[in-house]
PyMOL CGO cylinders between C-alpha atoms (Angstrom):
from pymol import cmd
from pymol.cgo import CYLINDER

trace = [
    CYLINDER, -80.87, -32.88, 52.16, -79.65, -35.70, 50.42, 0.3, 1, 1, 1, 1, 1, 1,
    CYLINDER, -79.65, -35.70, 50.42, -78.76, -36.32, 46.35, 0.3, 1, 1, 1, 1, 1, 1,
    CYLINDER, -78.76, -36.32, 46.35, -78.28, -39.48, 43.99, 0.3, 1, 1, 1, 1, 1, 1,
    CYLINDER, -78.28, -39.48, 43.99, -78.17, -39.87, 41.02, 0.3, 1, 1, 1, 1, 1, 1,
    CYLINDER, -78.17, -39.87, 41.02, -79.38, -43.32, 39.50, 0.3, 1, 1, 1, 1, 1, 1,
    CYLINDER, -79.38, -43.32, 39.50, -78.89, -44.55, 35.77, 0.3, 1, 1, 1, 1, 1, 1,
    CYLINDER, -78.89, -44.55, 35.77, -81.88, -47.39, 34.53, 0.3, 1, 1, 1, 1, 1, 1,
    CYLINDER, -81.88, -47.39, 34.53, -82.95, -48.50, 31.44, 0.3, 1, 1, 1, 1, 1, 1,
    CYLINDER, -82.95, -48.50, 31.44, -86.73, -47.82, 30.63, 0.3, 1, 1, 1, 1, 1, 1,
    CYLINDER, -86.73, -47.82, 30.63, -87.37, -50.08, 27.84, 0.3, 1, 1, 1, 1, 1, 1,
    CYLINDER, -87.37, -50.08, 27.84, -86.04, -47.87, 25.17, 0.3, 1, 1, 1, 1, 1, 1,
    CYLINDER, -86.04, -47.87, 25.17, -83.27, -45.32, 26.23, 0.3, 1, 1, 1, 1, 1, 1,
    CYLINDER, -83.27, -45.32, 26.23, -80.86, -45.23, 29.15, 0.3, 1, 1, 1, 1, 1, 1,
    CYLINDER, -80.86, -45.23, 29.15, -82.09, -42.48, 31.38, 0.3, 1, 1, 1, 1, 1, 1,
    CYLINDER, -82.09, -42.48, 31.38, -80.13, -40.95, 34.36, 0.3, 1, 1, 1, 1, 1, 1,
    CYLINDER, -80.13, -40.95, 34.36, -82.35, -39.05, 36.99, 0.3, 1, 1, 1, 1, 1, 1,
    CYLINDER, -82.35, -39.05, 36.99, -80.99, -36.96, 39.73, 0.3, 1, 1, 1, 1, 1, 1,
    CYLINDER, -80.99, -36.96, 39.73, -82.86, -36.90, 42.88, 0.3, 1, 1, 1, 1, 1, 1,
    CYLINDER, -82.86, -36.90, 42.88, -82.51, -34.21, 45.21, 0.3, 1, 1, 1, 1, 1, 1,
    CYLINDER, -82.51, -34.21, 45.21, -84.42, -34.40, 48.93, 0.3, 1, 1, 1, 1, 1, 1,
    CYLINDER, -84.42, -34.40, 48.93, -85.55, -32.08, 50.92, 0.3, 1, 1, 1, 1, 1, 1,
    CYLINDER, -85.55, -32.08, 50.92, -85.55, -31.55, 54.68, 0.3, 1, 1, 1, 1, 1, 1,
    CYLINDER, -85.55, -31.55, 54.68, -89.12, -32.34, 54.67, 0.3, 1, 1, 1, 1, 1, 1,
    CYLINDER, -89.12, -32.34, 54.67, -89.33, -35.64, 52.67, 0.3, 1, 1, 1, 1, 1, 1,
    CYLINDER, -89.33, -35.64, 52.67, -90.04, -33.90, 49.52, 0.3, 1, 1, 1, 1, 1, 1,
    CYLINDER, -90.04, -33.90, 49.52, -87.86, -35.21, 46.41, 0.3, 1, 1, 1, 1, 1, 1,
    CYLINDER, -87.86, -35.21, 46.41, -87.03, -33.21, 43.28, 0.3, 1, 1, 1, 1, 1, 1,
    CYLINDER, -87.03, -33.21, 43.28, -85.63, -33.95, 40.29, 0.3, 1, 1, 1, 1, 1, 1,
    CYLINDER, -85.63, -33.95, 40.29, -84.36, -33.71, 36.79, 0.3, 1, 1, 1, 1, 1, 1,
    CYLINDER, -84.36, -33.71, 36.79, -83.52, -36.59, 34.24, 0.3, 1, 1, 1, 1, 1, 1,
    CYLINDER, -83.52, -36.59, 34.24, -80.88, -37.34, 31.08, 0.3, 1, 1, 1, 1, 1, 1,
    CYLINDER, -80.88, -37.34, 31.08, -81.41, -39.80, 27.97, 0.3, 1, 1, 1, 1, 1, 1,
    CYLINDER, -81.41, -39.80, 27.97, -78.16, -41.00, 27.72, 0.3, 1, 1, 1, 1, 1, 1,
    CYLINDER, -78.16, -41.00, 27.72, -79.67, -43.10, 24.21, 0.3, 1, 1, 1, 1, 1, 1,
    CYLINDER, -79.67, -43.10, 24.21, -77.09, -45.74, 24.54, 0.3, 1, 1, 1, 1, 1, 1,
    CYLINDER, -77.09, -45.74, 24.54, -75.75, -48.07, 27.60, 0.3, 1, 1, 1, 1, 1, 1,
    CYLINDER, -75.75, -48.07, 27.60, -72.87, -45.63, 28.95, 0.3, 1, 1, 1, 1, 1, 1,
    CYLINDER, -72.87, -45.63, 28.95, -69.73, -46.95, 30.11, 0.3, 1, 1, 1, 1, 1, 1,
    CYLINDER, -69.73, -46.95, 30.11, -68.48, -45.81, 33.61, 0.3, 1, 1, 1, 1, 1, 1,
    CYLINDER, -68.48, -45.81, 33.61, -65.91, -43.79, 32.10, 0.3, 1, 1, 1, 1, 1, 1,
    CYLINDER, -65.91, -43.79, 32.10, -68.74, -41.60, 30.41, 0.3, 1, 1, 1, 1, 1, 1,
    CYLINDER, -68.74, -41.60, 30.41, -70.81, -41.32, 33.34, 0.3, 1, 1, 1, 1, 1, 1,
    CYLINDER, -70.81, -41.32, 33.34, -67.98, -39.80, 35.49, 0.3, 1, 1, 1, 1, 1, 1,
    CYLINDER, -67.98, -39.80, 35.49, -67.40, -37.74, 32.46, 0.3, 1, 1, 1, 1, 1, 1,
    CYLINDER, -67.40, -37.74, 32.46, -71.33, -36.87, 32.21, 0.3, 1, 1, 1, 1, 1, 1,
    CYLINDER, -71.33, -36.87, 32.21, -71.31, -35.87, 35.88, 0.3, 1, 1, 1, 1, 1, 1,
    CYLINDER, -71.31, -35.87, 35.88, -67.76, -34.07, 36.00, 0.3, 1, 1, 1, 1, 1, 1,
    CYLINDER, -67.76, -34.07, 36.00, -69.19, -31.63, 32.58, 0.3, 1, 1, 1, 1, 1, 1,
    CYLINDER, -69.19, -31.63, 32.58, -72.88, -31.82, 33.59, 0.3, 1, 1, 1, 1, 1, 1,
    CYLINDER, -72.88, -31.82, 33.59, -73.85, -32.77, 36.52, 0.3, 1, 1, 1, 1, 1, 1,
    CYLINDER, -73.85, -32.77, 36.52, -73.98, -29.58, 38.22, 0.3, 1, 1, 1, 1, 1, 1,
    CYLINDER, -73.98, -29.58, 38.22, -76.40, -28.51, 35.25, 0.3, 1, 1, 1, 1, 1, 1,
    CYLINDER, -76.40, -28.51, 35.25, -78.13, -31.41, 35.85, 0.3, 1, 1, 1, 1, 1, 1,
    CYLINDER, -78.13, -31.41, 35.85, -78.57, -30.21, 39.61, 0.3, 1, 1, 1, 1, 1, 1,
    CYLINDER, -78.57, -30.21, 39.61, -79.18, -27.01, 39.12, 0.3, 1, 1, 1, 1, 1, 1,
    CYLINDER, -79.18, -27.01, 39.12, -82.41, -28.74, 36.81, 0.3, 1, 1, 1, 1, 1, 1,
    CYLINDER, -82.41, -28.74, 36.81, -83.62, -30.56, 39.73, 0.3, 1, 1, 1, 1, 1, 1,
    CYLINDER, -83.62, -30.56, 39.73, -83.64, -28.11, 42.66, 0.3, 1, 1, 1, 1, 1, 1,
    CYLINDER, -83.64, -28.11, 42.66, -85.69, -25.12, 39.78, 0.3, 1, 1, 1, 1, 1, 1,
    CYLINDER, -85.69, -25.12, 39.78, -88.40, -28.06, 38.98, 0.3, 1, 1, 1, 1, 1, 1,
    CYLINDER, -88.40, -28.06, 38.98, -91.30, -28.67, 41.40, 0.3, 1, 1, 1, 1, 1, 1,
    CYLINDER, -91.30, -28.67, 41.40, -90.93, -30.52, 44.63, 0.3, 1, 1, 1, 1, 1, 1,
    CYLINDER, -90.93, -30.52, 44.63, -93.07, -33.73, 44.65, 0.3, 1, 1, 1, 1, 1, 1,
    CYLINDER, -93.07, -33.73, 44.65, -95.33, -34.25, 48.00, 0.3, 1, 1, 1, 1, 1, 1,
    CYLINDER, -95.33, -34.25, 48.00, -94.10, -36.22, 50.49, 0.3, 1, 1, 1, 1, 1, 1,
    CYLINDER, -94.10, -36.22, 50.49, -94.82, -39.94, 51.08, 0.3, 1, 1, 1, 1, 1, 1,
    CYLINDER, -94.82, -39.94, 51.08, -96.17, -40.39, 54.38, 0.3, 1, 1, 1, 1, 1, 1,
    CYLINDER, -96.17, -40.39, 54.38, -95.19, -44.09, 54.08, 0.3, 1, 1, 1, 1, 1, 1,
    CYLINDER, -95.19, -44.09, 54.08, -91.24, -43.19, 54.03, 0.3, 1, 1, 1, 1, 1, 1,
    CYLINDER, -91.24, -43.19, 54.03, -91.82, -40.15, 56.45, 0.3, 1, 1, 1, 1, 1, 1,
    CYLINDER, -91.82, -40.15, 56.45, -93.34, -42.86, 59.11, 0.3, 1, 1, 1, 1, 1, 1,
    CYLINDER, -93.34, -42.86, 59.11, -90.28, -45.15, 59.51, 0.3, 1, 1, 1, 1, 1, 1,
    CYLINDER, -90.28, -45.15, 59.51, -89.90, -48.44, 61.53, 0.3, 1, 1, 1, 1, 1, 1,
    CYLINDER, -89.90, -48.44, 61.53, -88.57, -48.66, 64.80, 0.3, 1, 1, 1, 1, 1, 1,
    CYLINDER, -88.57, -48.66, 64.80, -87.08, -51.51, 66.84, 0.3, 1, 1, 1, 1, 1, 1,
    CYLINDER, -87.08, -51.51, 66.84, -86.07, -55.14, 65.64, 0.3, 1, 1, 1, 1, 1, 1,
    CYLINDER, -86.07, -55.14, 65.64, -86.24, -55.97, 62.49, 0.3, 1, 1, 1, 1, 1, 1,
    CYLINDER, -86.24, -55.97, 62.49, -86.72, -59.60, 61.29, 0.3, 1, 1, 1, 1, 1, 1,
    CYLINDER, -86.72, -59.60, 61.29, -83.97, -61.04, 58.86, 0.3, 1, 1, 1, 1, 1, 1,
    CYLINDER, -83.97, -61.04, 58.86, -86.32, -63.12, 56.57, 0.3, 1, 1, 1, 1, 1, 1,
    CYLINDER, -86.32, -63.12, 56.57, -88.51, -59.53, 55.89, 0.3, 1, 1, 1, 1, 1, 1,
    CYLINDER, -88.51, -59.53, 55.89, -85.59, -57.54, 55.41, 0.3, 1, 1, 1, 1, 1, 1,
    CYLINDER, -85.59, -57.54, 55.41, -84.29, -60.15, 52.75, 0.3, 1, 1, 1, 1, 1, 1,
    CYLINDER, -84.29, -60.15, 52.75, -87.51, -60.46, 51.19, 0.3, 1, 1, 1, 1, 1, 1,
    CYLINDER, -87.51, -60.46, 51.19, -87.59, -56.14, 50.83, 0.3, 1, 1, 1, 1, 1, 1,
    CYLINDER, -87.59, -56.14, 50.83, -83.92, -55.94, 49.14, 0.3, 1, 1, 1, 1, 1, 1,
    CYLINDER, -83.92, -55.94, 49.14, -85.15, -58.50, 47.12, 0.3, 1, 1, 1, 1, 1, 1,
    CYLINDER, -85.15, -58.50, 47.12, -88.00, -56.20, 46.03, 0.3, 1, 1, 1, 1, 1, 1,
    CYLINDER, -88.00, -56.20, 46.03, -85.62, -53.46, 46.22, 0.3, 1, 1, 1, 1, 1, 1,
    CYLINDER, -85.62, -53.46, 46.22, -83.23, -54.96, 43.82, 0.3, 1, 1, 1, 1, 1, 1,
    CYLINDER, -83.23, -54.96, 43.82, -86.16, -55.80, 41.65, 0.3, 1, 1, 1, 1, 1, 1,
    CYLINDER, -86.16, -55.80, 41.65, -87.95, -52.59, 41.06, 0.3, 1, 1, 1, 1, 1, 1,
    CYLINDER, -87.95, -52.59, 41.06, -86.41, -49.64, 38.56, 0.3, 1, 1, 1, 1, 1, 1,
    CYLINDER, -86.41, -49.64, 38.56, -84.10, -47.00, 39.98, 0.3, 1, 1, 1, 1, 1, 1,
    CYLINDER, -84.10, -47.00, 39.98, -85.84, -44.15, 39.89, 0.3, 1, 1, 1, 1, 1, 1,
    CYLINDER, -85.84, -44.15, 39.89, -88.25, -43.38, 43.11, 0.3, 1, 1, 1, 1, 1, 1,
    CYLINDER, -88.25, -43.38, 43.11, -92.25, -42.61, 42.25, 0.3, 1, 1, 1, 1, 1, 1,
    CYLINDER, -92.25, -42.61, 42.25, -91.27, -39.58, 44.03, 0.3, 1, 1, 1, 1, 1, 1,
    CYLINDER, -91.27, -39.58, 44.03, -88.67, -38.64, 41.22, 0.3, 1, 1, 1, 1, 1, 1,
    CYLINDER, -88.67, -38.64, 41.22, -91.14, -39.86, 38.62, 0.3, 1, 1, 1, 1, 1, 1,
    CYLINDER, -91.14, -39.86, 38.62, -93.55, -37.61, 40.04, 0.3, 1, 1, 1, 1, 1, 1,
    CYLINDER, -93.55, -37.61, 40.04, -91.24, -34.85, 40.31, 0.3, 1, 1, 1, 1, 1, 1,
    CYLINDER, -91.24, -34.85, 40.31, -90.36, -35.21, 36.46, 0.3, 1, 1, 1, 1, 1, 1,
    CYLINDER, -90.36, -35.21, 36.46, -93.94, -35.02, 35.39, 0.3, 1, 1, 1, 1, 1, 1,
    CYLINDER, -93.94, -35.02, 35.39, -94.32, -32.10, 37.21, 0.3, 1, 1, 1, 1, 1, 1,
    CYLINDER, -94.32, -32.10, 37.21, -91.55, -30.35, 35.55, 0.3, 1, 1, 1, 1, 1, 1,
    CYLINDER, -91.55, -30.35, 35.55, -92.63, -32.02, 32.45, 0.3, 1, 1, 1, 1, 1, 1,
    CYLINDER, -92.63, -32.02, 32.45, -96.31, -30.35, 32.69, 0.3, 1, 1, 1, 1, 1, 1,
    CYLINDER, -96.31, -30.35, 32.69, -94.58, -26.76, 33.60, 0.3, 1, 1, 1, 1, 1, 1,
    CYLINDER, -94.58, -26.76, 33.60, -92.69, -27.02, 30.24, 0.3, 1, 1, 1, 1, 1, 1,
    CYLINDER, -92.69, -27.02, 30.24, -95.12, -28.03, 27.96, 0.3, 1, 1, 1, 1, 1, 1,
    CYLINDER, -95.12, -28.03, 27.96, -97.86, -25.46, 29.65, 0.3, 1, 1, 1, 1, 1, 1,
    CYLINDER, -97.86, -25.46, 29.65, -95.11, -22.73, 28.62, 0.3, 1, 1, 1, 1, 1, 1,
    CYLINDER, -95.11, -22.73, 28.62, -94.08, -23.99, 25.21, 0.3, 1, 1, 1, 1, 1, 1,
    CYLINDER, -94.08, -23.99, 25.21, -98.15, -23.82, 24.65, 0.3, 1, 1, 1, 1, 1, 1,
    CYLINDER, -98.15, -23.82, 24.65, -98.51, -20.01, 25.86, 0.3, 1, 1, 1, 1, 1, 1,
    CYLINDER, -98.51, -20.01, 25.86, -95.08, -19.40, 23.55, 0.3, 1, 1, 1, 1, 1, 1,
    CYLINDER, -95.08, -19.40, 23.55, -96.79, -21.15, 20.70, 0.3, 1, 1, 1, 1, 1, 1,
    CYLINDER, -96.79, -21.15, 20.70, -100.63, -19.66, 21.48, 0.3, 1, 1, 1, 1, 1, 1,
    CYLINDER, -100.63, -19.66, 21.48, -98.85, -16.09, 21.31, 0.3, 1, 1, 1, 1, 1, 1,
    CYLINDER, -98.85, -16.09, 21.31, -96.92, -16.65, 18.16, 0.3, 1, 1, 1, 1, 1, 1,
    CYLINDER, -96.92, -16.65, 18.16, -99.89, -17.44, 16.49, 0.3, 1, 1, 1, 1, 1, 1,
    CYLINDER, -99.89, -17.44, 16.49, -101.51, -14.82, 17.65, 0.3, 1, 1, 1, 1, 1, 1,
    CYLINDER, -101.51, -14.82, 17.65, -98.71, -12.27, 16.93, 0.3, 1, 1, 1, 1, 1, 1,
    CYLINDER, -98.71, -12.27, 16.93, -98.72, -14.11, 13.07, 0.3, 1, 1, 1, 1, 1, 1,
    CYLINDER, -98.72, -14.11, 13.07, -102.22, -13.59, 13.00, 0.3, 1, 1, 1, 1, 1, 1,
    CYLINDER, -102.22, -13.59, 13.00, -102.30, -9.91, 13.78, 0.3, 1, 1, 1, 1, 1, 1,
    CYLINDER, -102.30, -9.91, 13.78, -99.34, -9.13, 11.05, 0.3, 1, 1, 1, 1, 1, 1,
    CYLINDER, -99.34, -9.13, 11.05, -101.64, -11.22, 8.48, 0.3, 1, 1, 1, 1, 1, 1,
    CYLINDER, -101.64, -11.22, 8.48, -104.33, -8.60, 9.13, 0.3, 1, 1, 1, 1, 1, 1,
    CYLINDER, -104.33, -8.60, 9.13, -102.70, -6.16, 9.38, 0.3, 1, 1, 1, 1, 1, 1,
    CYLINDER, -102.70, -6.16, 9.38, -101.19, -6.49, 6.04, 0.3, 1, 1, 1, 1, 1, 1,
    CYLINDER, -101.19, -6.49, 6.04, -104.56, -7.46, 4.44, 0.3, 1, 1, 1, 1, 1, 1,
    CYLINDER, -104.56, -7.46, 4.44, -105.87, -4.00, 5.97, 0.3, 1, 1, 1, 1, 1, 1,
    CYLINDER, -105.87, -4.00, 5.97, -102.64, -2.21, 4.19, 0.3, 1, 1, 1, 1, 1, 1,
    CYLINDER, -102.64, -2.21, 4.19, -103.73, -4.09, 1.04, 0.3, 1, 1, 1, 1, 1, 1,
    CYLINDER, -103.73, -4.09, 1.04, -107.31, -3.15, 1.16, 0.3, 1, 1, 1, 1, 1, 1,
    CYLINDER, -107.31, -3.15, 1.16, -106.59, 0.42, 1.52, 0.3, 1, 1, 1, 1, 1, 1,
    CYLINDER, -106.59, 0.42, 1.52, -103.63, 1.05, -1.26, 0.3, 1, 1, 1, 1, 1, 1,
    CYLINDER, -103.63, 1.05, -1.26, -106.34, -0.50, -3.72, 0.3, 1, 1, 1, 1, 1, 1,
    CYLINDER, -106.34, -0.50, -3.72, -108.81, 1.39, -2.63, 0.3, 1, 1, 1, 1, 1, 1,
    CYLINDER, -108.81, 1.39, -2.63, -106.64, 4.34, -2.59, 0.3, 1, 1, 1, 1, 1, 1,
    CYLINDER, -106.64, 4.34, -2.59, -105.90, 3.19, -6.62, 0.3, 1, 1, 1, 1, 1, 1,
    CYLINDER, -105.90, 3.19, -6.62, -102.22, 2.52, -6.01, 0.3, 1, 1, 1, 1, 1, 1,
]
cmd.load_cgo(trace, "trace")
């Protein structure tokens, strides 16, 4: 079970993401918009006063699937022009995994499901009062008061 934690900048925002793996090649994970570039200094401060919120985040969200692609490995020699050409791509590509991505949607779908059942029942509990107070109404006037 491994952890890093990997700051990119998506186009708008800088975003840190933690990723947290499991024993059986399942990643989860939790991210921060830092807004602005941070400067080392605020990172280590970020992860001295937050990170093990941050952590705590990742290991209570859902576990993405595991890629049978990483799971399946190479074995033997490996030739030095291909494993240039694949830190190439490596350098290349944004920080965050798909798996992490994954992972954040997931925990991104899980909150906005519950924030619509909080916001379904409030409604529902507004509604009720309303009628209920139009039902108190109905009956002092027809009581004459």
């Amino acid at each position: 079970m491994g952890s890093s934690f990997i700051v990119f900048f998506d186009g708008t925002f800088w975003v840190g993401v933690v990723e947290v793996g499991e024993p059986d090649g399942s990643v989860r994970a939790a991210r921060h918009v830092f807004g602005a570039e941070p400067s080392n200094a605020e990172l280590l401060e970020f992860v001295d006063h937050h990170g093990s919120t941050l952590i705590d985040r990742a290991l209570s969200s859902a576990p993405s699937e595991p890629d049978p692609e990483r799971r399946r490995g190479r074995s033997g020699p490996v030739n030095p022009k291909r494993a240039a050409r694949q830190a190439a791509r490596d350098q290349a590509r944004p920080g965050a995994s798909t798996a992490a991505q994954v992972a954040l949607a997931k925990a991104r779908e899980q909150s906005d499901a519950a924030r619509t059942m909080a916001r379904r029942s409030r409604r529902s509990d507004e509604a009720e009062r309303r009628r209920e107070a139009a039902m108190a109404k109905r009956k002092a006037k027809h009581r004459g008061r």
